[in-house]
C-alpha positions in Angstrom: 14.8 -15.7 -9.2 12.1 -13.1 -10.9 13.7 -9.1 -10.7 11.6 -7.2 -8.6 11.2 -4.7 -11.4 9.1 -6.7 -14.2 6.3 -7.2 -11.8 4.0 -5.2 -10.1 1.8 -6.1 -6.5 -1.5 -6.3 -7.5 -3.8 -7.7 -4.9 -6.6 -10.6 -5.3 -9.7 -9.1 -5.4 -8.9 -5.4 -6.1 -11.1 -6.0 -9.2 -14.1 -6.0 -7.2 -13.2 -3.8 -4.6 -15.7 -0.6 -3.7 -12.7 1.5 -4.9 -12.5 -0.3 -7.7 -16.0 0.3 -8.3 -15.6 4.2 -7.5 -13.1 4.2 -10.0 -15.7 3.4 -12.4 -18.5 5.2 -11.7 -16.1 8.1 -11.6 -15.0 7.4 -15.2 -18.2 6.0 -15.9 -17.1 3.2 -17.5 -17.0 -1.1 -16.7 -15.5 -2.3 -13.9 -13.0 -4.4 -16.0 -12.3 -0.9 -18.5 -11.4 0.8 -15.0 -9.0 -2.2 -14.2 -7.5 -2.3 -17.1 -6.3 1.4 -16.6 -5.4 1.4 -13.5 -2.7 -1.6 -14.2 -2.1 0.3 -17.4 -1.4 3.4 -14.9 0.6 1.3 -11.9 3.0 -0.4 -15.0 4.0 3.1 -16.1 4.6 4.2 -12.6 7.0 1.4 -11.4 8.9 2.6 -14.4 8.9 6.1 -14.0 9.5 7.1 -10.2 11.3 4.9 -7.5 9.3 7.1 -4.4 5.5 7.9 -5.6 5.9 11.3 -6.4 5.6 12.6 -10.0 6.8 16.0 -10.5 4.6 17.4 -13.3 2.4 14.8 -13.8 -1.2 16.0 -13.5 -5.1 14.2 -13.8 -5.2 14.9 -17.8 -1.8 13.3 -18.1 -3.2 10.3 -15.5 -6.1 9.8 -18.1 -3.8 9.1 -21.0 -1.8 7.3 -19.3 -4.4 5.3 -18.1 -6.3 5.7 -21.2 -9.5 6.5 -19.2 -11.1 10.1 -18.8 -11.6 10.9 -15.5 -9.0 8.2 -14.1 -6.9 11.0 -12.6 -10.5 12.6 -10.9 -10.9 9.2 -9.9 -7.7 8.1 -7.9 -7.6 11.6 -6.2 -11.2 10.4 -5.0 -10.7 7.3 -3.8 -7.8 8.5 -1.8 -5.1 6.9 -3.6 -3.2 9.8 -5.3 -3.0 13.4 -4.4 -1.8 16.7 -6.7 -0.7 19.5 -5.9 0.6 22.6 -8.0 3.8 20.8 -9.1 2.5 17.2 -9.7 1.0 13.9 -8.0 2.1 11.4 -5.6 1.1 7.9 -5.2 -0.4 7.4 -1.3 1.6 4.6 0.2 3.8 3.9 -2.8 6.6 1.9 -0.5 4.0 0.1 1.3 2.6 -1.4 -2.0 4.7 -0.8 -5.3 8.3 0.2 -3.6 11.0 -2.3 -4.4 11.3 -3.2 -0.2 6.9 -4.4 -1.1 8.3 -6.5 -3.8 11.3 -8.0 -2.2 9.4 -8.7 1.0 6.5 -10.2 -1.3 9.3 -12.3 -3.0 11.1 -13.4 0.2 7.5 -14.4 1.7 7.5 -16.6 -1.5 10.9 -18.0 -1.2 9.5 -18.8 2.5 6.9 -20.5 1.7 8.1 -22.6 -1.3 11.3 -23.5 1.5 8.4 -24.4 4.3 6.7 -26.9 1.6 9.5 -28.5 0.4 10.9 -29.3 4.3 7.4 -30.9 5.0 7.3 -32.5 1.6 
């Protein structure tokens, strides 16, 4: 069985979603460069908080990270991070990148593959 924490949800599509898009006009930059960053950004996250919230972490730190300028701008746009004084947080962060996401994503998949093999 995969760990839940070498992968991260990422859904089909999100590449060409309006956000997405808002993400790079923001950074002004290809759709695929904004992407790119923003997996680059979720991969450091699952490894450095467990709840969304990053104490500290501000947009400047979110463009290296990301290794865009203007990434940070970006996400607080599109609604899917918000700062504060003393840091970030991740909007939703259970609902898609928590470890109860992963392990319901991965016990839907054990589901399935179970289902298949009954009719098979």
């Amino acid at each position: 069985m995969m760990s839940v924490e070498h992968w991260i949800k990422m859904r089909k599509g999100v590449n060409d979603s309006p956000k997405m898009m808002a993400v790079a006009n923001v950074c002004g930059c290809q759709r695929a460069v904004a992407f790119d960053a923003v997996f680059r950004l979720l991969c450091w996250l699952d490894s450095h908080t467990v709840d969304g919230r990053m104490d500290y972490v501000f947009k400047g730190d979110i463009d290296r990270v990301g290794q865009l300028e203007g990434l940070g701008q970006a996400m607080e746009e599109i609604g899917w991070f918000a700062f504060d004084p003393g840091g970030c947080t991740v909007v939703d962060w259970e609902r898609h990148n928590g470890n109860t996401a992963k392990k319901r994503l991965l016990d839907n998949g054990r589901q399935v593959e179970r289902r298949r093999r009954l009719k098979g």
